[in-house]
N, C-alpha and C positions, 0 to 999 in steps of 0.2 A: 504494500500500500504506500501512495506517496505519500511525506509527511509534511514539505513545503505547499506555499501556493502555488507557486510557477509549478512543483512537480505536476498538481493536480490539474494545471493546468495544460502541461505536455502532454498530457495520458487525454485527456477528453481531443488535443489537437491531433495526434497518432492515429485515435481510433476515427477520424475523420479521414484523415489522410489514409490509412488502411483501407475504408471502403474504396475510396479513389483509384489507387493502386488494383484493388480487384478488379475493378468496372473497366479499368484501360488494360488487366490484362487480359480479360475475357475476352477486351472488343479485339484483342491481337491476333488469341488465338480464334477464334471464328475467323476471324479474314483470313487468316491460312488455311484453316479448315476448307473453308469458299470455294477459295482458289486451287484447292488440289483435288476439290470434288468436280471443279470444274474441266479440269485438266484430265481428271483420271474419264469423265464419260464423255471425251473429243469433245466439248465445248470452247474450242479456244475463240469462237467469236466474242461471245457471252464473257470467257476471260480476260480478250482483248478490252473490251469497253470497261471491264471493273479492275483493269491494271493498275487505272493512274490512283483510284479510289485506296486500295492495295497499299500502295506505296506509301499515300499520305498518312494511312494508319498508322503501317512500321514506322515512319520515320518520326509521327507524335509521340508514340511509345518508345522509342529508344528516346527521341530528346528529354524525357521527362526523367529515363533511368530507368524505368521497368524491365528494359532489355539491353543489352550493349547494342554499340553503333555498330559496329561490328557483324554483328549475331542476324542488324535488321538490312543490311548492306548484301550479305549473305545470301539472306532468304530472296529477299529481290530479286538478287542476281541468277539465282537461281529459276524462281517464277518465272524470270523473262525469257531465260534460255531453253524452256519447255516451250512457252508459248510460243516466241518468234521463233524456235529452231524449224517446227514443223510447216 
């Protein structure tokens, strides 16, 4: 238990910022989810047009820290090279 007021005040700000953190990771993974449902049943029109959508997510979500820049650079690069290879 916090015994300060700022502590008790960090713990009510945490468990705000925790829900947040959930809600941008969900929205992360479903948009990969999306886009590899989309990918795996020859959808790449339907992929093509929710790329750029795709992208904006990964790259809210790594800016914030939920994910490395890294990790959402990756996955991009990846998505893209299924979609535009074929």
């Amino acid at each position: 238990m916090p015994n300060t007021k700022s502590a008790i005040r960090r713990v009510r700000r945490v468990k705000k910022q925790t829900q947040v953190n959930r809600i941008r990771k969900s929205k992360y993974k479903n948009a990969v989810k999306t886009m590899e449902q989309l990918l795996k049943g020859k959808e790449t029109e339907k992929a093509k047009k929710n790329f750029s959508k795709f992208q904006s997510i990964l790259m809210q979500v790594a800016k914030s820290g939920i994910i490395n820049r890294n990790t959402a650079a990756r996955k991009i690069s990846r998505i893209s090279k299924k979609i535009y290879s074929k």
